[in-house]
C-alpha atoms as a printed R data frame, in Angstrom:
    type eleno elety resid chain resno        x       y        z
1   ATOM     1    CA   UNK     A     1 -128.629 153.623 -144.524
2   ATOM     2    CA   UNK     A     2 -129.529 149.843 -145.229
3   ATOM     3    CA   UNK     A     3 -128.733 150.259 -149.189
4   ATOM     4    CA   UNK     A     4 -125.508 152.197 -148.125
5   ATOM     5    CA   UNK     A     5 -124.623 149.384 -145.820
6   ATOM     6    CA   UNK     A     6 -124.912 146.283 -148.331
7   ATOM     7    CA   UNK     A     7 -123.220 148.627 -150.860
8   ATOM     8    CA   UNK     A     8 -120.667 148.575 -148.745
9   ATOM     9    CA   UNK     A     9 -120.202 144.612 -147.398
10  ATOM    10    CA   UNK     A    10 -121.707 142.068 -149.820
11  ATOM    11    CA   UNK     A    11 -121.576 139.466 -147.157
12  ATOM    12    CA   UNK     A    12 -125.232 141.910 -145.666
13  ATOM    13    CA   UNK     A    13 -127.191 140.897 -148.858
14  ATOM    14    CA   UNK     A    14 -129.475 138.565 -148.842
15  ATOM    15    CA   UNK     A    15 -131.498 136.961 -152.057
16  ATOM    16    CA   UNK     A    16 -134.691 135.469 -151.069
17  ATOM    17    CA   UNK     A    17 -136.819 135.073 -148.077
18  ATOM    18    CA   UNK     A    18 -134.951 133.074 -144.939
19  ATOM    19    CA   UNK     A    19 -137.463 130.552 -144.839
20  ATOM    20    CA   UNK     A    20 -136.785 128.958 -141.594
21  ATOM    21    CA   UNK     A    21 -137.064 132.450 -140.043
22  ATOM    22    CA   UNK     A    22 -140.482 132.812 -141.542
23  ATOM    23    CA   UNK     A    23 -141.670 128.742 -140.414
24  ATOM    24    CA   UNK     A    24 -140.666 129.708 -136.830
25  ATOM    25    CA   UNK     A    25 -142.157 133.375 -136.696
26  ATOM    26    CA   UNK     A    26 -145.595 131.479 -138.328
27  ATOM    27    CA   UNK     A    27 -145.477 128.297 -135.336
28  ATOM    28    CA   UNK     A    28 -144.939 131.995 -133.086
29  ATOM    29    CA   UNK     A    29 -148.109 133.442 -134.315
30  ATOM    30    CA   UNK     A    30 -150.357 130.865 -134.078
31  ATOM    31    CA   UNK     A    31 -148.884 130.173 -130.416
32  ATOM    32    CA   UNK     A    32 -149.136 133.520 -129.393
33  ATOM    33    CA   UNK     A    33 -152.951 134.035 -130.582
34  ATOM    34    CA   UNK     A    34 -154.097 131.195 -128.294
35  ATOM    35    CA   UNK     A    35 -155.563 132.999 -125.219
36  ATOM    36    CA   UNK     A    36 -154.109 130.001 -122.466
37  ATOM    37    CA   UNK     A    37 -150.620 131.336 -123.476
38  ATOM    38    CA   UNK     A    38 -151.165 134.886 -123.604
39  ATOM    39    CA   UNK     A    39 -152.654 134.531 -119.848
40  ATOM    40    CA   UNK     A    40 -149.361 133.519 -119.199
41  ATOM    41    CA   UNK     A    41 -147.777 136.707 -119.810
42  ATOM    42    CA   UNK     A    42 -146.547 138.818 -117.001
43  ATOM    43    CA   UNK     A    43 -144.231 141.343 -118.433
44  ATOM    44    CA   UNK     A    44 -144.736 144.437 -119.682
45  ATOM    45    CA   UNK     A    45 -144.946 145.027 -123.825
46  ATOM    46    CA   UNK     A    46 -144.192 147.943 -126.002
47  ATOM    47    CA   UNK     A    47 -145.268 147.302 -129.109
48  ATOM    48    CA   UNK     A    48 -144.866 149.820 -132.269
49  ATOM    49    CA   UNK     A    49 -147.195 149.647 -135.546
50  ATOM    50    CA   UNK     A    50 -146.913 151.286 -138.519
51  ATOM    51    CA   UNK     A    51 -149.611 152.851 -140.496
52  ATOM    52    CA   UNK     A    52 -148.429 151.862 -144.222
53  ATOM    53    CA   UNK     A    53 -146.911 148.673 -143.606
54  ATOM    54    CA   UNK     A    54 -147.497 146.204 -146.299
55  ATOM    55    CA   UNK     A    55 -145.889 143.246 -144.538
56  ATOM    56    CA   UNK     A    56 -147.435 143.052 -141.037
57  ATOM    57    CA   UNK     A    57 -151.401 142.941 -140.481
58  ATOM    58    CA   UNK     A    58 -151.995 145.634 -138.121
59  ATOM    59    CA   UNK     A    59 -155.550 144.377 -137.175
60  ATOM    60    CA   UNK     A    60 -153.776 141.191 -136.434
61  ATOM    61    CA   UNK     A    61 -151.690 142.812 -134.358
62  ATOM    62    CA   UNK     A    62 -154.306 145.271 -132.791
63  ATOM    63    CA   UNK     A    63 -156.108 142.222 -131.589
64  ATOM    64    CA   UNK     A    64 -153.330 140.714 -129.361
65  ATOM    65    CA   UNK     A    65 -152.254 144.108 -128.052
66  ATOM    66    CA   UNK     A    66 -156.323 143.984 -126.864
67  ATOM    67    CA   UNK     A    67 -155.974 140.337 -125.566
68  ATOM    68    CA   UNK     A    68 -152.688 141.373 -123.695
69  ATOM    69    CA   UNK     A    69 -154.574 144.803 -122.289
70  ATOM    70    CA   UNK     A    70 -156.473 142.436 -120.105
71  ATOM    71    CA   UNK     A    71 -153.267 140.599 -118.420
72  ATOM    72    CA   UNK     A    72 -150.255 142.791 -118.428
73  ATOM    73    CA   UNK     A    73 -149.001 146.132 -119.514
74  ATOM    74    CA   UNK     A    74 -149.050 147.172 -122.791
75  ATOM    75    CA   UNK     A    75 -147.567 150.504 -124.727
76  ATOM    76    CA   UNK     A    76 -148.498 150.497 -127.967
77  ATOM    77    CA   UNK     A    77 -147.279 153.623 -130.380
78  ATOM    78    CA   UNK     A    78 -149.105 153.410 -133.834
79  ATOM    79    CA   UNK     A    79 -147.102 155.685 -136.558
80  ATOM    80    CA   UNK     A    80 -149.700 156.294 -139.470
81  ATOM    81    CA   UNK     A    81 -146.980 157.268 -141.631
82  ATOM    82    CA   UNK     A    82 -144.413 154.658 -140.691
83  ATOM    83    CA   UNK     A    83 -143.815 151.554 -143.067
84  ATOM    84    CA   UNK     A    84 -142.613 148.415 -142.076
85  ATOM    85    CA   UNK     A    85 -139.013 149.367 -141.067
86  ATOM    86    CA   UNK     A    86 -139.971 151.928 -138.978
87  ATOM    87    CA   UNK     A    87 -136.744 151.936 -136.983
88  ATOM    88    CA   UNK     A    88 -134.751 152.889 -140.024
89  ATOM    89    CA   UNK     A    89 -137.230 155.678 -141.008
90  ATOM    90    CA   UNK     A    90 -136.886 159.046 -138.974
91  ATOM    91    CA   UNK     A    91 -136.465 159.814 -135.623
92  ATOM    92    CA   UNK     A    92 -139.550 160.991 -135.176
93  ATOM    93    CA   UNK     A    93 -140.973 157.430 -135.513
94  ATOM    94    CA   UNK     A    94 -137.783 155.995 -133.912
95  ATOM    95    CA   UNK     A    95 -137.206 158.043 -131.030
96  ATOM    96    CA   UNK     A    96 -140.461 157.612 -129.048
97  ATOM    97    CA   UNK     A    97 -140.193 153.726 -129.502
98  ATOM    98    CA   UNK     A    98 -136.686 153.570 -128.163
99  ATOM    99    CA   UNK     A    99 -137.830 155.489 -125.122
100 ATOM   100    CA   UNK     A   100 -140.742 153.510 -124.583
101 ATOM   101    CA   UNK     A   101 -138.300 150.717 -124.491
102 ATOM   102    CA   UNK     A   102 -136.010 152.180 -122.146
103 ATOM   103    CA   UNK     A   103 -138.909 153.015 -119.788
104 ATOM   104    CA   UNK     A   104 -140.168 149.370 -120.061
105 ATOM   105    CA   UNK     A   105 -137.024 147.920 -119.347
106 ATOM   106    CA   UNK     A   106 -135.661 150.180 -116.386
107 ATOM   107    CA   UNK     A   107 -139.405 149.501 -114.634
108 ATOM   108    CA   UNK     A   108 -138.019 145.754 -114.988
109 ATOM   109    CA   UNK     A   109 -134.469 146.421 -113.431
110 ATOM   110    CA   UNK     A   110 -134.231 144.038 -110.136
111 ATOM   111    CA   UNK     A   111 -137.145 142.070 -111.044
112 ATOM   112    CA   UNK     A   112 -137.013 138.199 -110.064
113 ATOM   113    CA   UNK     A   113 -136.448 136.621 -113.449
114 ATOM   114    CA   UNK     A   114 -135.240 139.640 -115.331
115 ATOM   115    CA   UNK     A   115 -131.845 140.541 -116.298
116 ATOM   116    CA   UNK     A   116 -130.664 142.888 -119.163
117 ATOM   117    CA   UNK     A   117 -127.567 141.411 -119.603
């Protein structure tokens, strides 16, 4: 669907890496690894990994999803044959994550704070 998209509209193609996208997400790693700020957290967080992905670190990953266990609610789906993009895969991978989502945010529906507008 991606390829047929940027087939389709050149302005969807991109070149390189958007660097400043990848500086921020970095300074968002390193902030969200610190254990003072993941206290902090009192939402709940479904969070999707994928078996063959080559870009993200799932131990990395595995580790704050433990951390976050310990302070707030935390679905995590693992997909062992998911890559990276795993919502443009099947909807077998797709479909539970989406629901998951839904779930998390109708328990936060009238919460102070939360609005999903």
């Amino acid at each position: 669907l991606h390829d047929d998209w940027v087939e389709i509209d050149d302005r969807l193609k991109t070149d390189d890496v958007t660097w400043g996208w990848l500086l921020e997400r970095c300074k968002g790693i390193v902030a969200a690894n610190k254990d003072h700020n993941i206290a902090k957290l009192d939402m709940p967080f479904v969070i999707a990994t994928a078996g063959k992905d080559q870009i993200v670190h799932n131990k990395g990953t595995e580790k704050i999803i433990d951390k976050l266990q310990k302070v707030t609610d935390v679905t995590h789906i693992h997909c062992d044959d998911s890559g990276h993009e795993m919502y443009l895969e099947t909807d077998a991978v797709r479909t539970p994550i989406i629901e998951e989502t839904i779930k998390m945010i109708n328990s936060l529906k009238g919460k102070k704070g939360f609005s999903p507008k």
